[in-house]
SERO-4910 file (N, C-alpha, C, O; in steps of 0.05 Angstrom, whole numbers):
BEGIN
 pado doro    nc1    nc2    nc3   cac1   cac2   cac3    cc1    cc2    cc3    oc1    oc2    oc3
  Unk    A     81    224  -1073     71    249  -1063     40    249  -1064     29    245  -1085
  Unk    A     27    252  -1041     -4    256  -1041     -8    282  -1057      5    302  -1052
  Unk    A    -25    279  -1073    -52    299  -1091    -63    318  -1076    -75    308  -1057
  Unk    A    -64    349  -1079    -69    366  -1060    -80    386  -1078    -75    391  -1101
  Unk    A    -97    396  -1063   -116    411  -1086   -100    438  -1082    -88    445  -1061
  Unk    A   -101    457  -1113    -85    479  -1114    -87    496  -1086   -105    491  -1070
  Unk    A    -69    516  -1080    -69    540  -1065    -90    554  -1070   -105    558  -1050
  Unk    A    -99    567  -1098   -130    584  -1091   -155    575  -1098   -177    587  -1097
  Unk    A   -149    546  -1106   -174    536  -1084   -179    523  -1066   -199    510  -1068
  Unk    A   -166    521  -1044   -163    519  -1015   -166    536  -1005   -182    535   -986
  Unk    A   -151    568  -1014   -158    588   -997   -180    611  -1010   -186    632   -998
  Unk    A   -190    603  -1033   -218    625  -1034   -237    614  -1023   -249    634  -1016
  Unk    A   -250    595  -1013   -272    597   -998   -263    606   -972   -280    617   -958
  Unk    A   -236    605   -960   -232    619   -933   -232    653   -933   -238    670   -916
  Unk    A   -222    655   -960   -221    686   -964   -252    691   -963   -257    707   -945
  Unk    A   -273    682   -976   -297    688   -979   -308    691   -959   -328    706   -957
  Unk    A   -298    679   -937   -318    670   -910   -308    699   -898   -322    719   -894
  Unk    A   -276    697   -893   -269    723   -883   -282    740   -892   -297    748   -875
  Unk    A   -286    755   -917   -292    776   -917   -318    783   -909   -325    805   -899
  Unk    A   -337    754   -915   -367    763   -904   -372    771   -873   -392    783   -864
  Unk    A   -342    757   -851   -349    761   -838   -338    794   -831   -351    805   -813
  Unk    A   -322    806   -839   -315    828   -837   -333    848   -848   -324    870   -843
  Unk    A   -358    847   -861   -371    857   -877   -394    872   -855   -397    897   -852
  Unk    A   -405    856   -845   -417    863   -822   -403    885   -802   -413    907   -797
  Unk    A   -382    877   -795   -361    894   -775   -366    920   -793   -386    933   -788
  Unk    A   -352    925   -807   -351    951   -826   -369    969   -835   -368    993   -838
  Unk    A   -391    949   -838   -418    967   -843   -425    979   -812   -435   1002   -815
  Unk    A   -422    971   -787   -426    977   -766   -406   1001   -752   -413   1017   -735
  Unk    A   -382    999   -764   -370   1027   -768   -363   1046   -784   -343   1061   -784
  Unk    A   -388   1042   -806   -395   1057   -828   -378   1065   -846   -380   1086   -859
  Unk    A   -358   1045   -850   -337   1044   -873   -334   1016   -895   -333    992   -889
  Unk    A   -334   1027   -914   -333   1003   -931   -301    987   -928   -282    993   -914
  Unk    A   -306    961   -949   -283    953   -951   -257    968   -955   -235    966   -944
  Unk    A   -267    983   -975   -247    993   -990   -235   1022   -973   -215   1034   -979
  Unk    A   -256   1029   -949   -249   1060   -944   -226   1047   -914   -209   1061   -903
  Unk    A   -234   1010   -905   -215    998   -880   -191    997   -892   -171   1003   -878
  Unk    A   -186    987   -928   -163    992   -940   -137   1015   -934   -114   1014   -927
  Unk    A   -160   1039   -942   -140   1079   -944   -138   1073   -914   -115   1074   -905
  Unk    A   -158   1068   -897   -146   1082   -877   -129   1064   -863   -113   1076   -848
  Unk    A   -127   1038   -863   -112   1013   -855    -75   1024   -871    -54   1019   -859
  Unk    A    -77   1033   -890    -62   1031   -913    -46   1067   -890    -22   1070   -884
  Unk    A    -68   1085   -885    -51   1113   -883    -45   1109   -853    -29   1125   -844
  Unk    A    -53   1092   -839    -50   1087   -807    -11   1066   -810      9   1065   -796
  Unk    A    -17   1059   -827     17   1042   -830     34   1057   -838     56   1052   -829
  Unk    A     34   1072   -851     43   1082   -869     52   1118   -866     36   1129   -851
  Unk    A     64   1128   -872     72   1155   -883     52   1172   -898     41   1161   -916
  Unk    A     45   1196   -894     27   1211   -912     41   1194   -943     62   1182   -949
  Unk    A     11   1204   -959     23   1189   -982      0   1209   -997    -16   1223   -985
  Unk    A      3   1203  -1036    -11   1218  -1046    -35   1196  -1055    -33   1171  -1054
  Unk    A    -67   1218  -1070    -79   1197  -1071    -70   1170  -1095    -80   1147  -1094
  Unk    A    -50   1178  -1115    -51   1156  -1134    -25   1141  -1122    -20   1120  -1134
  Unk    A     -7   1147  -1100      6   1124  -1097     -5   1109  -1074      7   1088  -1068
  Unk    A    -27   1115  -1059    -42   1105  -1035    -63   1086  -1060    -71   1064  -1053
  Unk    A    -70   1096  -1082    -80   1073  -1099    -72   1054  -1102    -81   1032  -1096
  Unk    A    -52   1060  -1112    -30   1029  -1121    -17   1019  -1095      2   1002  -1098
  Unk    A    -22   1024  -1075    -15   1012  -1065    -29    990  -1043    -21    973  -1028
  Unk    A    -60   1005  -1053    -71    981  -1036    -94    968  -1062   -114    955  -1056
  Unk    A    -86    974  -1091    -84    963  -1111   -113    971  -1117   -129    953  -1119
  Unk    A   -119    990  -1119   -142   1010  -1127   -139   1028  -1157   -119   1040  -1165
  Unk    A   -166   1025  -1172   -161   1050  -1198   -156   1071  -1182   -165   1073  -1160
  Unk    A   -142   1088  -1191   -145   1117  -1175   -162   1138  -1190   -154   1161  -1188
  Unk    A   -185   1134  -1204   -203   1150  -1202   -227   1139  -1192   -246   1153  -1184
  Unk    A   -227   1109  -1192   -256   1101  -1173   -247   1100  -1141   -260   1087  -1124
  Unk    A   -225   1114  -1136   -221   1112  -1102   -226   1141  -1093   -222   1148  -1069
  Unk    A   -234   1156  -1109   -235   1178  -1105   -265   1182  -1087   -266   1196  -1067
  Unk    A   -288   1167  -1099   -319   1175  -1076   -316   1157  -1056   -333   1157  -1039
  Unk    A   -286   1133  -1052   -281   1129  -1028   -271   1149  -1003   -282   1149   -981
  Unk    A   -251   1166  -1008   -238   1192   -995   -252   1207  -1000   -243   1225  -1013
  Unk    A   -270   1208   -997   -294   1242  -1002   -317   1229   -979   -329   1245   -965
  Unk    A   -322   1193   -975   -331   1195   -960   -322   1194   -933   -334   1199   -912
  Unk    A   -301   1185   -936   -269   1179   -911   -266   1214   -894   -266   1223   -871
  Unk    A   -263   1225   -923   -255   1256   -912   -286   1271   -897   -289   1291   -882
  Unk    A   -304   1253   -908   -333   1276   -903   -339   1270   -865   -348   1285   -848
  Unk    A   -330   1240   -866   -344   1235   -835   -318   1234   -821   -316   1219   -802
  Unk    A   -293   1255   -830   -275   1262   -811   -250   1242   -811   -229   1251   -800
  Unk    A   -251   1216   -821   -231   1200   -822   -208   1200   -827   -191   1184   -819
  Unk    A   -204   1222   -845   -182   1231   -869   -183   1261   -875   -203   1276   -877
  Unk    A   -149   1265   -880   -162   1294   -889   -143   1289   -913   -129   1269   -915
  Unk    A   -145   1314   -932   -141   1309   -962   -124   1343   -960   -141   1361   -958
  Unk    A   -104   1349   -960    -89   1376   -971    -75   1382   -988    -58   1365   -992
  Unk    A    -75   1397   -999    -71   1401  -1031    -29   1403  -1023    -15   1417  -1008
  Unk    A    -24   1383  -1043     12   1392  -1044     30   1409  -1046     42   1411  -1067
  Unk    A     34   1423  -1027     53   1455  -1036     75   1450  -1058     83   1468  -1073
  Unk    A     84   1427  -1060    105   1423  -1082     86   1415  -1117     95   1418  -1139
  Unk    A     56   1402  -1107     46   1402  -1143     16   1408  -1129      8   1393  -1111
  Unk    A      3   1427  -1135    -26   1431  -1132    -36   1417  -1144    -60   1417  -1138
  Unk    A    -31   1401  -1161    -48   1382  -1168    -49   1347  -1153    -61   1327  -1162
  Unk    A    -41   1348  -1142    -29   1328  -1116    -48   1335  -1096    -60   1356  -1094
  Unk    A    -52   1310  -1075    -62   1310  -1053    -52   1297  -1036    -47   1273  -1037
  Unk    A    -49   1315  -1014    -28   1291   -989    -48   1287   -970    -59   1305   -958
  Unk    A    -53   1253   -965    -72   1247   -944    -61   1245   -920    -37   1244   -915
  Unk    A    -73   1244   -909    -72   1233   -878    -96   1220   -859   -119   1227   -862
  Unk    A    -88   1203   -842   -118   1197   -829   -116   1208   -805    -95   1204   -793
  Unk    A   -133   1219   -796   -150   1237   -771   -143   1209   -746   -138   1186   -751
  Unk    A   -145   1226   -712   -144   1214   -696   -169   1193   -693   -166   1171   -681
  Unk    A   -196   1203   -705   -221   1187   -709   -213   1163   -726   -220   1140   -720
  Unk    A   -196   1170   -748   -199   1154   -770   -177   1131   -760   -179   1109   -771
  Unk    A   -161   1133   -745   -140   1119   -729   -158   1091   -708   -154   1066   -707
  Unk    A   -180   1112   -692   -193   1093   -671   -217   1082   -691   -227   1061   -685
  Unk    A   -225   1094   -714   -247   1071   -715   -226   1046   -735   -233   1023   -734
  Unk    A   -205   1052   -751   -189   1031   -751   -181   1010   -735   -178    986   -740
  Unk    A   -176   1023   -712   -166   1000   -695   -189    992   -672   -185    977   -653
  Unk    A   -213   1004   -676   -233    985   -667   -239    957   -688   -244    934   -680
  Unk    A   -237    968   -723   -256    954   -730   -228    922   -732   -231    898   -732
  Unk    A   -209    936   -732   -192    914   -735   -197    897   -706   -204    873   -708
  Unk    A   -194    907   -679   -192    887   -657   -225    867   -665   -224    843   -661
  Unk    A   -245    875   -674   -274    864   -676   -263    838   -698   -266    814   -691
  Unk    A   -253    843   -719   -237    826   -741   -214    812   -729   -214    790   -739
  Unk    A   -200    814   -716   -175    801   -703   -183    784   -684   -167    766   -680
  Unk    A   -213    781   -663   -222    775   -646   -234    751   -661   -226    730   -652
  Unk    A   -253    749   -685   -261    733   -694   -239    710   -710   -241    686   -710
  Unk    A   -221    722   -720   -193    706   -734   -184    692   -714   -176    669   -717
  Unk    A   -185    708   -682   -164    689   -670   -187    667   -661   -176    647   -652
  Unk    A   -217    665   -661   -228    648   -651   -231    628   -675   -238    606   -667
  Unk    A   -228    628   -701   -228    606   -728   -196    595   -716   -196    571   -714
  Unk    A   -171    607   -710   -144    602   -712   -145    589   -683   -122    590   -675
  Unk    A   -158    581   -669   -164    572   -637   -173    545   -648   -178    531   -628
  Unk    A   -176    535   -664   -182    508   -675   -152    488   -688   -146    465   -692
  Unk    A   -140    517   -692   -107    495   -693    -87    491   -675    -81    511   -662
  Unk    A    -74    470   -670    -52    472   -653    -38    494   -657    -30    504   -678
  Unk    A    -34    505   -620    -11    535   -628     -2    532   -645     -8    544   -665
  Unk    A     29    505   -644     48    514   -662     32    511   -691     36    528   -709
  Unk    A     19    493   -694     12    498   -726    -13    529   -726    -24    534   -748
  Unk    A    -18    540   -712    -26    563   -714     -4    590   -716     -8    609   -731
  Unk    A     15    587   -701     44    602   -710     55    601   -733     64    618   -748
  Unk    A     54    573   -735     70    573   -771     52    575   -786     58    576   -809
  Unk    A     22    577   -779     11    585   -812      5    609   -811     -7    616   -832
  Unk    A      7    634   -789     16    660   -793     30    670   -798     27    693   -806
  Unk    A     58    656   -795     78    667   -811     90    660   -842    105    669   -859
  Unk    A     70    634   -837     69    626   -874     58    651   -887     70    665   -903
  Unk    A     30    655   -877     17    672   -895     25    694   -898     21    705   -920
  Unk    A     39    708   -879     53    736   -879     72    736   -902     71    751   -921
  Unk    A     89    717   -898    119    716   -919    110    713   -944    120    728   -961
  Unk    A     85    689   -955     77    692   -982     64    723   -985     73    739  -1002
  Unk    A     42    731   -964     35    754   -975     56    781   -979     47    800   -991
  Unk    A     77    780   -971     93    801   -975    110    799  -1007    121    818  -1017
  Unk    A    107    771  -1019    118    770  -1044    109    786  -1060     89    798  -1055
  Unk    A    122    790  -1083    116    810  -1103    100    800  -1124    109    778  -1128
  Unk    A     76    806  -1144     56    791  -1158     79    780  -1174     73    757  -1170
  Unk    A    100    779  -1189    116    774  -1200    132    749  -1190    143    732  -1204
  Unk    A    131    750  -1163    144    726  -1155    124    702  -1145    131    680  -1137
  Unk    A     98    712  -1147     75    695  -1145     66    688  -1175     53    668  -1180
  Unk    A     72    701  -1188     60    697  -1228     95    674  -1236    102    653  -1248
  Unk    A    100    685  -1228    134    676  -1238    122    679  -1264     99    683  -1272
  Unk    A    154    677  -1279    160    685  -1310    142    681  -1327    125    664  -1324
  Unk    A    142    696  -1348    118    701  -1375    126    689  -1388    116    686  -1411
***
């Protein structure tokens, strides 16, 4: 068997590259990483509250909080208090917060498919659906047993 260097270090310098190049994109539609997350996260997704929209795009939920204040301030998101716990907040993202999502994603998807334009289709098919199926595993089944 040939010697192959681990999985995350093969893919953090690609992660690194991605994100710098997404970094640019985002700042240009005046959302951070973390605010393409909520609203990437509430555009898939079902209204949700803010601490399970935390965990689920794996955020503290009190440092995501001056993220949705700035999400909600420039209209992206709105935040309404839970008729079933007032202490609850049910988000949602705005028709704005919908289109500057799926601008900033086509600007990011445009650049992926031109790095993924360097492999043969089919090995460009199977390593999108590689990466999908590992990324849908559970950290548990990526940690395996303690």
């Amino acid at each position: 068997m040939t010697e192959r260097r681990d999985l995350a270090a093969i893919l953090h310098p690609l992660v690194q590259s991605l994100v710098a190049a997404e970094l640019p994109v985002l700042a240009a539609h005046g959302i951070s990483m973390w605010g393409y997350a909520v609203l990437g996260a509430l555009d898939d997704r079902s209204v949700r509250t803010q601490s399970a929209l935390a965990e689920a795009i794996g955020a503290d939920k009190t440092r995501i909080i001056s993220t949705l204040d700035k999400l909600q301030h420039a209209g992206l998101i709105s935040r309404e208090p839970d008729p079933g716990d007032r202490r609850a907040r049910i988000l949602a993202i705005t028709d704005e917060g919908r289109r500057i999502r799926r601008s900033v994603r086509a600007v990011i998807q445009a650049n992926e498919d031109r790095l993924l334009a360097r492999l043969p289709a089919a090995d460009r098919q199977g390593f999108l659906r590689a990466v999908q199926m590992l990324s849908e595993l559970s950290r548990e089944d990526v940690v395996g047993p303690s």
